[in-house]
C-alpha positions in Angstrom: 9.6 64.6 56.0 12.2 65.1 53.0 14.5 66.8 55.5 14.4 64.0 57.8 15.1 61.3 54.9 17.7 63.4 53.8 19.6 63.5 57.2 18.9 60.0 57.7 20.7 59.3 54.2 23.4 61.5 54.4 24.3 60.5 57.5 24.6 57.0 56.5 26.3 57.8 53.5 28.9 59.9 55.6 28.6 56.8 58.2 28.4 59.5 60.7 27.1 57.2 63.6 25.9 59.5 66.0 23.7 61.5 63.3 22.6 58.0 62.3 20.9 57.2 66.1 19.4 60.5 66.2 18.0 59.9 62.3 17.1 56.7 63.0 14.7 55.0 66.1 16.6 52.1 67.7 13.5 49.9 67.5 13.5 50.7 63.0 11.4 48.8 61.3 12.8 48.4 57.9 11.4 46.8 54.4 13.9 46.1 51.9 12.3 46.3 48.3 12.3 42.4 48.4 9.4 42.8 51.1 11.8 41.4 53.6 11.7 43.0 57.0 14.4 43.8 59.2 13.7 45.3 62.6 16.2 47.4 64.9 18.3 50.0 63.5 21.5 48.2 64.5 20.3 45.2 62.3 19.2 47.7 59.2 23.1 48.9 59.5 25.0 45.3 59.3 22.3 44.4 56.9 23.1 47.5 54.9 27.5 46.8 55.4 28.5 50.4 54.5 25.9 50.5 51.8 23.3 53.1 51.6 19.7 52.2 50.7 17.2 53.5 48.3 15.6 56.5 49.6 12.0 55.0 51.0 9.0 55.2 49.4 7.6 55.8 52.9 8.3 56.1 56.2 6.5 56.7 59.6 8.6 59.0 62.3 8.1 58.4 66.2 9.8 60.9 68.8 11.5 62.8 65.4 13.5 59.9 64.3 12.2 57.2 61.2 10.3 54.4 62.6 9.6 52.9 59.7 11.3 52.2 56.1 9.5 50.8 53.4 11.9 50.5 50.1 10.2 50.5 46.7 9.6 47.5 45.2 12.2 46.0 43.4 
């Protein structure tokens, strides 16, 4: 799963869109370390504004891409 976070981060920190939808599932599910949750990788990505997030403290994959992202707690 390392390989998968680190294409997922590097392609946001590149903002390489296209690596970013094959990194990450349309339908993400991401927790922010506040314990907020944002859902849809489209959302995760204006949420985000050109920022990239911690790396998670776990994640689930579905069809090869990250399902789920749970930051560590703040």
């Amino acid at each position: 799963m390392d390989a998968v976070v680190r294409r997922a981060l590097d392609a946001l920190s590149a903002g390489d869109g296209p690596a970013i939808r094959e990194a990450l599932h349309p339908y993400l599910h991401w927790t922010r370390a506040d314990g907020t949750l944002v859902r849809g990788r489209s959302r995760m990505l204006e949420e985000l504004d050109g920022r990239v997030p911690a790396a998670p403290a776990s994640i689930e994959l579905r069809d090869g891409q990250i399902y789920r992202w749970v930051e560590p707690p703040a």
